[in-house]
N, C-alpha and C positions, 0 to 999 in steps of 0.2 A: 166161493171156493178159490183157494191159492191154487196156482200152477207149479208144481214142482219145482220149478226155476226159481222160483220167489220164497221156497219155503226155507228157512234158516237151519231147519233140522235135520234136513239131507245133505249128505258130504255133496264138497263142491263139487270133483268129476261128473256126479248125476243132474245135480243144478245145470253147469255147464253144456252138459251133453243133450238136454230140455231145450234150452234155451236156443242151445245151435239148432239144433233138429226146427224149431218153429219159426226161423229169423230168413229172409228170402237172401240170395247172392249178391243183391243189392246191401243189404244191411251189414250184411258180416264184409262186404268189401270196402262198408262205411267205417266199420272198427277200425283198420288201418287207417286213416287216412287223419291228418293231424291240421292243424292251422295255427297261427303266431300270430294271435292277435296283437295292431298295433307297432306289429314289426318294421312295418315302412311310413312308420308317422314318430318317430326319435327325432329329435332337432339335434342337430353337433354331429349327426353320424351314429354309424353301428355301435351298439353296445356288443356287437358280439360278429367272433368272423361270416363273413359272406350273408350278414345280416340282408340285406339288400337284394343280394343275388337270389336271395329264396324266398325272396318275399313276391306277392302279391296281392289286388283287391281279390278280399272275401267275399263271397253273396252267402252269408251265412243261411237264409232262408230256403234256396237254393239245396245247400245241402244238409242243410239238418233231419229234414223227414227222412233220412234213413240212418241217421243218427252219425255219431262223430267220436273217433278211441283217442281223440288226444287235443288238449292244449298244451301247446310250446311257452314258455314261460312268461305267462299271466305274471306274474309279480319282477320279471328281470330285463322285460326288455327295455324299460324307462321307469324314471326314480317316481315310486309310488308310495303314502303313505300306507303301512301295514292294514288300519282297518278301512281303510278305502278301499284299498286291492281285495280285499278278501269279499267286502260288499260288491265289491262290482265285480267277483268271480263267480258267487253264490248265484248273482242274476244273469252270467250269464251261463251257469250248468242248470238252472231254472228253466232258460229259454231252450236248451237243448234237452233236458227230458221233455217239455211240455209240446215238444217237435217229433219227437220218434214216439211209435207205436207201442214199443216196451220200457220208456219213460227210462231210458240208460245216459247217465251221465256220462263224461269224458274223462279220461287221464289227464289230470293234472300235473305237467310236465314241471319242475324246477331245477337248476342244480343246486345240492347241498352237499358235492363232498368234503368241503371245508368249510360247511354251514351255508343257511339258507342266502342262498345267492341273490340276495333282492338290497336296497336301500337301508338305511340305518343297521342293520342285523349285523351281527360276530361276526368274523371271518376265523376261524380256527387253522393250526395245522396241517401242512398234508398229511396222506399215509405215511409220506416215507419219514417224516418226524415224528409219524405214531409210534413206528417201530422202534425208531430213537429213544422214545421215551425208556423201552424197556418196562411198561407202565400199562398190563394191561387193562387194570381199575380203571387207571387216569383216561382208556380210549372208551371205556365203556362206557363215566361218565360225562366223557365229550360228545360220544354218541346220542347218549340219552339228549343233551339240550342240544343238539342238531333235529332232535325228530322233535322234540317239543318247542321249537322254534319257527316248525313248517308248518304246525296245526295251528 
């Protein structure tokens, strides 16, 4: 039997609302809680400000049993081949379901507002040259390969 939480045919409010209700103050104070894998292992320095200053070692083992709401950008903190990153982020939201009791993956943190902010990838436009454009097809389908650049 599915537990309501897991059933795809109930709006999310009541999924959500299952899920919280069964999760201990441990677990749901795990949601918050985020890690930058890799952060303090860039050779040349920060790829991004106060890279450093908000880094630390991980004991990911440590915390994963009560599960984990966020990786910090998996693909931006150091020049990573596309399908390498993506293998070696699969294994590790693998290690983090196969860690918490309700098998809940992480937020995959990246920025993409001028496209997926990693190596090799487009850098597009800002907004404020969206508006420029006067062009709101042309933002819709910049948009569009922005999110089909992140999958």
């Amino acid at each position: 039997m599915t537990d309501p939480w897991q059933d795809p045919a109930l709006p999310a409010g009541v999924r959500a609302a299952d899920l919280l209700a069964r999760m201990t103050t441990e677990e749901k104070v795990a949601q918050l809680y985020s890690v930058w894998p890799g952060s303090n292992q860039t050779p040349g320095g920060d790829m991004a400000p106060l890279q450093h200053a908000l880094s630390e070692d991980i004991d990911l083992t440590r915390l994963l049993p009560h599960g984990l709401g966020q990786l910090t950008r998996p693909f931006g903190t150091a020049p990573v081949d596309p399908a390498e990153g993506a293998a070696r982020l699969a294994a590790l939201q693998e290690r983090i379901r196969s860690a918490n009791r309700f098998r809940l993956p992480a937020l995959a943190h990246e920025e993409c507002l001028t496209g997926f902010t990693a190596w090799r990838a487009t850098v597009f436009p800002t907004p404020l040259a969206w508006g420029a454009s006067f062009d709101p097809g042309l933002v819709k389908e910049m948009a569009a390969a922005i999110g089909a650049s992140m999958r």
